[in-house]
Each structure stands twice: as structure tokens, then as C-alpha cells.
N, C-alpha and C positions, 0 to 999 in steps of 0.2 A: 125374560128375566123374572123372577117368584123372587118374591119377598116376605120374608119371614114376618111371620107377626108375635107376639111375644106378650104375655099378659105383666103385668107389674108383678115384680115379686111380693109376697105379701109382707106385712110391717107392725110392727107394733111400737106405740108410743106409750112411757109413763104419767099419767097423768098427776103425778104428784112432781118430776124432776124434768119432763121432756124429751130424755134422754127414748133416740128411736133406735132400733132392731129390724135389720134386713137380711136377708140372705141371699147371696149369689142365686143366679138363675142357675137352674139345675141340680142345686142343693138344697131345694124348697123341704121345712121339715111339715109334720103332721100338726102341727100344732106350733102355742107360746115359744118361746125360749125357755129354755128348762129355770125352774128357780120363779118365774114370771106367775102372777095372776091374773086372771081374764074371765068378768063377768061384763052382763050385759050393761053395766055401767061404767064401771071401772079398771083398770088397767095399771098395774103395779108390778115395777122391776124387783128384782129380790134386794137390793140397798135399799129399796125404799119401804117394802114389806117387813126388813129390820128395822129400820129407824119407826115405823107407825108401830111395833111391836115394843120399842125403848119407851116410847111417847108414853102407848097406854098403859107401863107397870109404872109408869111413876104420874101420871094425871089422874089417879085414887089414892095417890100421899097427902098428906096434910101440908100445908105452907109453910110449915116451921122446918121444913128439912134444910140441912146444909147441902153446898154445893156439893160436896165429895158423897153424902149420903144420894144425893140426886145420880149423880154419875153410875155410882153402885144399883141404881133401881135400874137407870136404861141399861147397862150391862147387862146386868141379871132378866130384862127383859127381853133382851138378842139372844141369849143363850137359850133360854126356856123358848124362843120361836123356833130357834135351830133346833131343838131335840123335837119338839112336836111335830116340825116338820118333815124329819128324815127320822125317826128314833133309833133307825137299823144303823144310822153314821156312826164310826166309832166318838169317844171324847176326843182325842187328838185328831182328828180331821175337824169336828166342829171348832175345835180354840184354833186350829189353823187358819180356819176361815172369816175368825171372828177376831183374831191377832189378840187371844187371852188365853188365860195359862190354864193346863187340862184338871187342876184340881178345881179351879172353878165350877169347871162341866161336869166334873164328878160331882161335887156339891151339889148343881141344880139337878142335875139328875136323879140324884136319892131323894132329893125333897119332893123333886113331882113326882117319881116313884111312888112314896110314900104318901102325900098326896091325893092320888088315883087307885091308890091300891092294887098297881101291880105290882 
């Protein structure tokens, strides 16, 4: 009788949420989960790559902002992640993905457009 021997599928873990990633045996990909960052220290799902992305357009505001101004910076801070990270997405798959309306993403878009000067 032979007995298969099987390597663990590989995995990846968020180190900001915990939330882990496997894949079936035999469906092993080349890499992260798409969306995923992975350096030699750290390890980031894509909700959490958003949320560190909301975090840091509004922890360069001043203390006087209101609640709803805050809200609008992390917003505004997910969208401008989403467009730098895929820019080729149209706006309506980005506000799909980010459950906000595509005139928003047309906003953030022309302003970093504008910007960056392309």
C-alpha cells in the first residue's frame, strides 16, 4: 500500500484582522490572493489595505473636524486607494466595490488626475 504524502496548502494570514486564506489542494495559486499584500514583514488583506488607506487621509486632519467631515476623509481615502491601485477599473466597478456612488469616483479621480498631472 503507498501513501500519498501531501505538502500543506500554502496560507496567508492578515496581520491587522486575522482573517486566513487557503486553497484547496490542487488549486495552489502562484502567489497572495489577488487584492492581498505581502512583504517580508507584513501581511495585509485588501479590507484591511482599505481601512489603513481611510486611517491615513484622515490622521493628517486637524482635531477640530466633525464626525461627518471624518467619515468623508476615510471615504475619500478608500476611493483614492482603489483608483491607485487598479486605475485601468472603470468608476463603476470601483463605487461597486466600495458601496459609494460613481460621482464620487469621478471626483476623486479628476482631483488626482489633476494632481499628478496626467
Amino acid at each position: 500500500m503507498t501513501s500519498a504524502t501531501t505538502s500543506p496548502a500554502p496560507s496567508w494570514t492578515c496581520n491587522r484582522c486575522g482573517v486566513t486564506t487557503r486553497y484547496l489542494p490542487g488549486h495552489e495559486p502562484g502567489g497572495p490572493p489577488a487584492g492581498w499584500s505581502v512583504d517580508d514583514s507584513d501581511t495585509h488583506c485588501l479590507t484591511c489595505r482599505r481601512d489603513r488607506a481611510a486611517e491615513a487621509a484622515y490622521d493628517h486632519a486637524g482635531p477640530d473636524l466633525t464626525r461627518e467631515d471624518r467619515a468623508k476623509l476615510r471615504a475619500r481615502g478608500r476611493i483614492d486607494f482603489e483608483i491607485e491601485r487598479d486605475p485601468e477599473r472603470t468608476n463603476g466597478e470601483i463605487a461597486k466595490s466600495l458601496g459609494c456612488s460613481v460621482p464620487a469616483v469621478v471626483k476623486a479621480r479628476r482631483e488626482l488626475e489633476a494632481a499628478t498631472g496626467r
